[in-house]
Structure formats: structure tokens, C-alpha cells
Backbone bond lengths (Angstrom), bond angles and torsions (degrees), N, CA, C in turn:
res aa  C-N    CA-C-N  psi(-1)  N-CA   C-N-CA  omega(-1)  CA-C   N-CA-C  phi
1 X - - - 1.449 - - 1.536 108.12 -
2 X 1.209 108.15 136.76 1.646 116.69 177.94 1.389 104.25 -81.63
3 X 1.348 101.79 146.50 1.534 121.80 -178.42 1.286 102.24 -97.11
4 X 1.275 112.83 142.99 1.766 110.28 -179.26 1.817 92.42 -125.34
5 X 0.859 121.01 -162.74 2.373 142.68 -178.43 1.416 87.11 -133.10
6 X 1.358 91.26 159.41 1.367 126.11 -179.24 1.569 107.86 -73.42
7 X 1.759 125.81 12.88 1.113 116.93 -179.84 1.155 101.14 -113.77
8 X 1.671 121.79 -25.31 1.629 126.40 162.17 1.631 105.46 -32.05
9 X 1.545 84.88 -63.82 1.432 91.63 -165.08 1.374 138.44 -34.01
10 X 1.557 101.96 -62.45 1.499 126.97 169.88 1.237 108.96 -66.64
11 X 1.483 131.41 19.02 1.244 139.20 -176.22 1.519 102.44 -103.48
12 X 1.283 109.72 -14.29 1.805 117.80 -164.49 1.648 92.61 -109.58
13 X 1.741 131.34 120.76 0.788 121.18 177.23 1.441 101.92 -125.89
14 X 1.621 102.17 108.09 1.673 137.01 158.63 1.191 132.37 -94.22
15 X 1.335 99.96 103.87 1.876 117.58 172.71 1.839 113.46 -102.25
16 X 1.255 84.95 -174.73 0.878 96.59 172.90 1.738 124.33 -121.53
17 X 1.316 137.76 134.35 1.316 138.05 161.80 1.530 125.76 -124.12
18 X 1.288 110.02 -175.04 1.137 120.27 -162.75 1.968 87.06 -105.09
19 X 1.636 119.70 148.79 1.034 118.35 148.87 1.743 103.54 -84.58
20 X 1.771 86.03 151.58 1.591 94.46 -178.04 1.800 121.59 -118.18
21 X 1.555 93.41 -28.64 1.545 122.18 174.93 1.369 111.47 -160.97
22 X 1.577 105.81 118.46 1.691 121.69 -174.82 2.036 94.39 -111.26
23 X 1.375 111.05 141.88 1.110 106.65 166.06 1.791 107.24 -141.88
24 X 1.196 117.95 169.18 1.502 119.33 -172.36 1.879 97.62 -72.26
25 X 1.261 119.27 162.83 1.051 119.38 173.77 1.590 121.82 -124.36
26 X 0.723 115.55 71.17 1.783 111.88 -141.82 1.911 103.84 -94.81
27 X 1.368 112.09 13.32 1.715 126.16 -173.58 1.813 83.99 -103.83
28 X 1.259 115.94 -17.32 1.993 105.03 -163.73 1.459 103.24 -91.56
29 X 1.488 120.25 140.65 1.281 138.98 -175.90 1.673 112.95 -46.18
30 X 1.134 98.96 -43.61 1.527 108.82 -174.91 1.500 102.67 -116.25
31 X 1.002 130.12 151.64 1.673 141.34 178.05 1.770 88.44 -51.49
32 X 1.433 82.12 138.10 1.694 82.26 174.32 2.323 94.00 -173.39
33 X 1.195 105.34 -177.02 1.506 129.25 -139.71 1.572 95.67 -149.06
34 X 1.273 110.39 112.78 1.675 119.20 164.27 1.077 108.88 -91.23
35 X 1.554 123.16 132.18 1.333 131.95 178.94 1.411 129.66 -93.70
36 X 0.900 155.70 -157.81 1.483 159.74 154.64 1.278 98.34 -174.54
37 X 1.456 111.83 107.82 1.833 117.09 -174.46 1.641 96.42 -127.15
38 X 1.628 101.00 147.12 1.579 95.37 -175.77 1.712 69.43 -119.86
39 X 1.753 94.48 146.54 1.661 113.26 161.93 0.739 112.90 -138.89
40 X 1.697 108.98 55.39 2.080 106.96 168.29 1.074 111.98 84.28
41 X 1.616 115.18 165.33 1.658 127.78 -176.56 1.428 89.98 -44.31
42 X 1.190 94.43 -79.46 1.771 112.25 -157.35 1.247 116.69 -31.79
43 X 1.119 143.42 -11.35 1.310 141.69 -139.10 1.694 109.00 -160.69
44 X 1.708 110.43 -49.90 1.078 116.13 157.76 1.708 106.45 109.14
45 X 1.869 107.87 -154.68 1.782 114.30 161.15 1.755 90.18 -94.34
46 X 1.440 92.46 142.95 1.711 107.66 157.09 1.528 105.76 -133.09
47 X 1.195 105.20 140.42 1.276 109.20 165.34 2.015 124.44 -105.14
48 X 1.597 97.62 148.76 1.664 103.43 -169.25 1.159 102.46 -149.32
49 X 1.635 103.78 147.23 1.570 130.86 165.52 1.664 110.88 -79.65
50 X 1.135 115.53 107.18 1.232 90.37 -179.92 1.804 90.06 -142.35
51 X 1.530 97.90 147.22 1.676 135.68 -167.35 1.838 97.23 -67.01
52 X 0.764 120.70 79.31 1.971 106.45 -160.23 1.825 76.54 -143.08
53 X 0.754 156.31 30.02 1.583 143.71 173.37 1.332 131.23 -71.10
54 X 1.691 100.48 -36.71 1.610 112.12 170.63 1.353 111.39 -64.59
55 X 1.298 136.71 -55.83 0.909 155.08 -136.19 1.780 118.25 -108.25
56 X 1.614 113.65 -8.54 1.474 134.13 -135.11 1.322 112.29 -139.72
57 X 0.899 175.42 39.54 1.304 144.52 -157.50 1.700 105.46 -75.90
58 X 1.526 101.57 137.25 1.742 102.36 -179.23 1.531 110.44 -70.09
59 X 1.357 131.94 -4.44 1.529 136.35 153.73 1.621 111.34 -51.66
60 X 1.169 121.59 -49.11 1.683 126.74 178.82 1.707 121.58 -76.02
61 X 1.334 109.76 -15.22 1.070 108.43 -168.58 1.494 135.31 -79.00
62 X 1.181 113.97 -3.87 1.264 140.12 -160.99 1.584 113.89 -89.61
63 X 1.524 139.28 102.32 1.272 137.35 -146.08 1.295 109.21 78.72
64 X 1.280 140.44 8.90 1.508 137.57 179.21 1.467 114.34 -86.31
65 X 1.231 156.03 121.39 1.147 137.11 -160.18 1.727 109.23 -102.35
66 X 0.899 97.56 147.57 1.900 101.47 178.02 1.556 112.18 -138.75
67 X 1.383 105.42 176.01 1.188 110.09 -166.93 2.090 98.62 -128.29
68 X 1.036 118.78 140.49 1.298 134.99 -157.66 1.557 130.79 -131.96
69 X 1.061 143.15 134.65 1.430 134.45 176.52 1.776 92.42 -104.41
70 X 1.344 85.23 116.18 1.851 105.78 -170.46 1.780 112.80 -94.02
71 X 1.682 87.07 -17.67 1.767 82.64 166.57 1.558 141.63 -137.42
72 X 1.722 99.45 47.12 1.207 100.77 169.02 1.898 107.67 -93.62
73 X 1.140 93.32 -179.24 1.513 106.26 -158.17 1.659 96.88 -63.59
74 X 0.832 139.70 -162.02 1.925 163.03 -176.65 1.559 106.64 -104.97
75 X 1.272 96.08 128.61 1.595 93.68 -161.50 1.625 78.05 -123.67
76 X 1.534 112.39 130.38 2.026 121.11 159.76 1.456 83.68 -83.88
77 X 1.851 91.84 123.17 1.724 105.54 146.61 1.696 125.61 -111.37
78 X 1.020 106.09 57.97 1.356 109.44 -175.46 2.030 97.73 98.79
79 X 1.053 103.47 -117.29 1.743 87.22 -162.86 1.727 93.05 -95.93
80 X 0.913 138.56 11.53 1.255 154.99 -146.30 1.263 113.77 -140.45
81 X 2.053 107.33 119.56 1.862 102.85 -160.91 1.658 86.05 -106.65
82 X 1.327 109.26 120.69 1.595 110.85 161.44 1.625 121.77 -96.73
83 X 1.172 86.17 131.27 1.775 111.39 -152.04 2.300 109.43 -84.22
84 X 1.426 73.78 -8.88 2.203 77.68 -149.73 1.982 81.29 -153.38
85 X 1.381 95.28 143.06 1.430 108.82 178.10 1.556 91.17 -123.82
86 X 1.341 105.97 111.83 1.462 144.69 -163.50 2.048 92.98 -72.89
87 X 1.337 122.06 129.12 1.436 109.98 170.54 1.288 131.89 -81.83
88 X 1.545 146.21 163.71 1.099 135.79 156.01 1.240 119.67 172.60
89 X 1.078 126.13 166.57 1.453 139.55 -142.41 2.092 103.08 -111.47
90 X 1.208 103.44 118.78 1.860 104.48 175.30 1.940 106.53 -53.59
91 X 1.040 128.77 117.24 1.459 110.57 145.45 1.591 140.85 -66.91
92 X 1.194 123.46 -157.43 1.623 104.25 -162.17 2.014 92.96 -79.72
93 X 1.190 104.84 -25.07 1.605 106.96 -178.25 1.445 118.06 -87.50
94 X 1.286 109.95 1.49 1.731 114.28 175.39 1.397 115.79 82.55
95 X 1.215 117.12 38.01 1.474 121.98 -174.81 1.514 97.01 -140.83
96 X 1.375 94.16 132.18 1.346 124.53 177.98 1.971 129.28 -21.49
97 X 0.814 128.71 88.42 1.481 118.14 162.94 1.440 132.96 -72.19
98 X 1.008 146.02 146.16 1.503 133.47 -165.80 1.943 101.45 -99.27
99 X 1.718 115.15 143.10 1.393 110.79 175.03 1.082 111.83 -104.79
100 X 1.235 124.02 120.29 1.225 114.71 -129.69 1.691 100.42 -147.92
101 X 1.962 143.90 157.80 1.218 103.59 -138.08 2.168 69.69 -108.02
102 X 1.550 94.09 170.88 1.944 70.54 162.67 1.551 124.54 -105.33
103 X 0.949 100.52 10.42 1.766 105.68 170.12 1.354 129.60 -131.16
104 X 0.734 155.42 99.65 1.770 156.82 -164.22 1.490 99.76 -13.80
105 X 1.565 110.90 105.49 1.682 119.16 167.69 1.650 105.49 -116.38
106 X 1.444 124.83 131.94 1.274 150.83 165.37 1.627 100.72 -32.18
107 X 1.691 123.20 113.93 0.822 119.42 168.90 1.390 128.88 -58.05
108 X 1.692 121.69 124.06 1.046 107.40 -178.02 2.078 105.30 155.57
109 X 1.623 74.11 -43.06 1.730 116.65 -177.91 1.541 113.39 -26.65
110 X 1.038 138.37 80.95 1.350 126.02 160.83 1.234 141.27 -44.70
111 X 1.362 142.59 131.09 1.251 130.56 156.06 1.213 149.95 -23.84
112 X 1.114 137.01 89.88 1.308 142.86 -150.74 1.493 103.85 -91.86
């Protein structure tokens, strides 16, 4: 594993938002989840593809809060531009967990 400094770090800016509108994605290669996440003034709605299907249904997702990397570049996933690379943790079967905050934090919220 590569070692990165504490300036890598603070180079990655992760908040937190609220999902606002999840829909099925059924055009994406791999099972996957369209997002609509609001992260505050500052930051705004972004939208994301994210792999969460096992674990998810896009019916529940809506008011769920997550945590996000808000500034890598725009990724095309098929007809669909994902805006925010959504976080989460592999389980023992390789399917997605959500990172997620554990108490109600103000969208917007950065990583501390």
C-alpha cells in the first residue's frame, strides 16, 4: 500500500449529503443506483452511479445520508454523467456497503 502526507489527504474533499432522488439504472454494465445527493450551498445537487444494488433498493434511499468525494472530475457512465464518487465499504461477498455518517450531520459537512 502506498503511503500518501497529510497534504494528499486534505486534497480529497468528503462531505456529507442527503440523497434526494435514487432511481434503478438498468442501461449500467454492472448493477448499479442513480443518485441525486444534495451537499449544501457550497457544493450544491450532484449526481452518481453508484454499485449499491445488493445491499439497497433505490425505493429506500431517499433521506438517507451519505458521505461523497465531491471533487473528482465527471465520470460518463454509459448515458449517465456521474458527478460525486459515492463512499463505501466491500463486504465479505464484494458488494457494496454505504459510508455513511451515524448521526444526522448538516449537508455540506466535511470530513474532519
Amino acid at each position: 500500500m502506498a503511503e500518501i502526507n497529510l497534504e494528499h489527504f486534505l486534497a480529497v474533499d468528503i462531505r456529507v449529503g442527503t440523497v434526494i432522488r435514487a432511481e434503478e439504472f438498468p442501461e449500467a454494465r454492472k448493477p448499479a443506483t442513480k443518485l441525486w445527493v444534495d451537499f449544501g450551498s457550497e457544493v450544491g445537487e450532484k449526481k452518481s452511479s453508484a454499485q449499491i444494488t445488493e445491499h439497497y433498493d433505490y425505493n429506500i434511499l431517499v433521506g438517507k445520508q451519505v458521505m461523497g468525494i465531491v471533487n473528482f472530475p465527471p465520470r460518463q457512465i454509459g448515458p449517465f454523467m456521474s458527478e460525486v464518487l459515492i463512499l463505501g465499504f466491500m463486504d465479505s461477498d464484494g458488494s457494496v456497503i454505504l459510508a455513511v455518517p451515524d448521526k444526522p450531520t448538516p449537508n455540506g459537512s466535511s470530513l474532519c
